[in-house]
N, C-alpha and C positions, 0 to 999 in steps of 0.2 A: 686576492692572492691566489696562486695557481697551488693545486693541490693532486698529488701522487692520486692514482686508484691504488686501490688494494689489490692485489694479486687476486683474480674472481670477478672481478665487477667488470661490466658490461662498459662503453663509450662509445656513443656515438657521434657522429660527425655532422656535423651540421649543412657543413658544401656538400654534403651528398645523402639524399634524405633516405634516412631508412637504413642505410648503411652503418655495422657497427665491428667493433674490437674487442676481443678480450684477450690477457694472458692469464693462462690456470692451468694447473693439474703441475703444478712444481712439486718436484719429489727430488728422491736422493736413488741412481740407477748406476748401472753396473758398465764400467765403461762397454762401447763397441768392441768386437772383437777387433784385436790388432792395436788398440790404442790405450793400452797400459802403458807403456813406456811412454806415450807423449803428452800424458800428465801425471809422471811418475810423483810420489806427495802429496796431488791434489784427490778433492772427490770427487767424484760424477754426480751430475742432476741433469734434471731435463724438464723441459715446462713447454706448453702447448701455447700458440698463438690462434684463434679462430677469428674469422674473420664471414660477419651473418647479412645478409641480405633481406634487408625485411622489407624494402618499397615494392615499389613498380616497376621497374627496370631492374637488368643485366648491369651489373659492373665490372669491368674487366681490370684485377687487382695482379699485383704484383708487390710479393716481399722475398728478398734474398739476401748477403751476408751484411752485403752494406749499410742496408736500412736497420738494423737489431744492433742496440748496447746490452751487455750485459754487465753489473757493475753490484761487486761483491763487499761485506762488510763498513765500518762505521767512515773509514778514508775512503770509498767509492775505489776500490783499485778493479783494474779491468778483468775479468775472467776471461779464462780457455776457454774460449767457443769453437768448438767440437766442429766445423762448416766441412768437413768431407761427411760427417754422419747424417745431420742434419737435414732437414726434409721443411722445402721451402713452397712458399706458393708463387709459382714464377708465369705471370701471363695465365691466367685462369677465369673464365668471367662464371663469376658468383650470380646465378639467375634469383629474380626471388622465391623467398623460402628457404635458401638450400646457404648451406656453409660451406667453406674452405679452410682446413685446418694445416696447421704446418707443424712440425715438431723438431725441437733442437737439444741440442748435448753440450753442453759448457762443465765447466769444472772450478773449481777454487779449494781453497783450505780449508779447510772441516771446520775452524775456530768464526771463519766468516761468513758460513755460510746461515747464519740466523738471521741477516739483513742481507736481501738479493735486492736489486733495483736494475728493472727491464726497459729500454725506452724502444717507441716502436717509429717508425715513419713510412706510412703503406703509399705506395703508387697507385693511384685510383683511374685508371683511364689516360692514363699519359699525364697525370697530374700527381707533383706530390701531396700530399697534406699534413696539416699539422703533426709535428710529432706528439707523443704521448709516452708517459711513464706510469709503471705498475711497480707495486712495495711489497715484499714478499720476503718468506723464508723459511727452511727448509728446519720444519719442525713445528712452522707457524700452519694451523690447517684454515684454508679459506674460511667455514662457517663461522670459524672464533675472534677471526679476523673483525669481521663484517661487525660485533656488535664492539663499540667506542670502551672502550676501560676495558676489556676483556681481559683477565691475566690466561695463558698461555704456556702448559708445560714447556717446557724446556730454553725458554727466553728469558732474559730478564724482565719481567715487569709486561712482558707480550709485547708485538709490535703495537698493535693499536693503542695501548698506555705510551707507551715511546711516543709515536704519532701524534695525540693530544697534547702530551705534555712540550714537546716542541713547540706546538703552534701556539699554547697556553703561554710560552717564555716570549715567544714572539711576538706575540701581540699586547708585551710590555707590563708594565705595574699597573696597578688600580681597577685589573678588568678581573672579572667573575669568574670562578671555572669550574 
């Protein structure tokens, strides 16, 4: 069974060694200047996409609006993704050692914003690759994330209690948990 990362965690890719993803640093931000009115109701957030080069080679990456969902509360509904604000990695090659960080602006309803879910799909050298999805929320902080049952001011029950408890339902009667 395929399983979310947590907002923070590291994934790497297998078709390209050494090369890796994360989405972190979700917070709750103050719209850009100018763009109050064109998400009047909603809130501002913003969350960092890095993108690490740990092999032997140069990778020449590429992420911009297309490739990035961003999808808010428990029905997955689409967020305002801020893409005039927003700061992508467009054609960049990531040498080893070194990163490439992107950063975006989306917005939704303050009620949804406890369950954020990001999917990413990076262009790797004129290749796509696999997409990937990160579980996250704004109030949820990465370190608390990361440990399984963890309750979570301001959520119900934490996401990572959610998280479990899903896959505990899912994976039917008579099994352990």
């Amino acid at each position: 069974m395929y399983e979310p990362n947590v907002v923070g965690d590291w994934q790497e890719y297998d078709e390209h060694a050494g090369l890796r993803v994360r989405v972190h640093c979700l917070e709750q931000a103050e719209p850009p200047r100018g763009r109050d009115e064109a998400a009047e109701g909603l809130t501002y957030f913003r969350f960092r996409i890095t993108v690490e080069n740990r092999g032997g080679r140069r990778f020449g990456v590429h992420l911009e609006d297309g490739q990035i969902d961003v999808r808010t509360g428990p029905d997955g509904e689409g967020a305002f993704v801020d893409w005039r604000n927003s700061q992508f990695i467009e054609g960049y090659d990531v040498y080893p050692l070194r990163r490439a960080t992107a950063v975006l602006y989306a917005a939704g309803p303050e009620a949804a914003l406890s369950q954020i879910d990001v999917q990413v799909q990076l262009r790797v050298d004129d290749e796509w690759v696999e997409r990937r999805l990160w579980s996250g929320g704004i109030g949820v902080h990465e370190e608390s994330v990361a440990a399984a049952g963890a309750h979570t001011a301001g959520t119900a029950g934490g996401l990572a209690h959610q998280i479990s408890n899903f896959l505990r339902d899912q994976a039917g009667p008579g099994t352990a948990g």
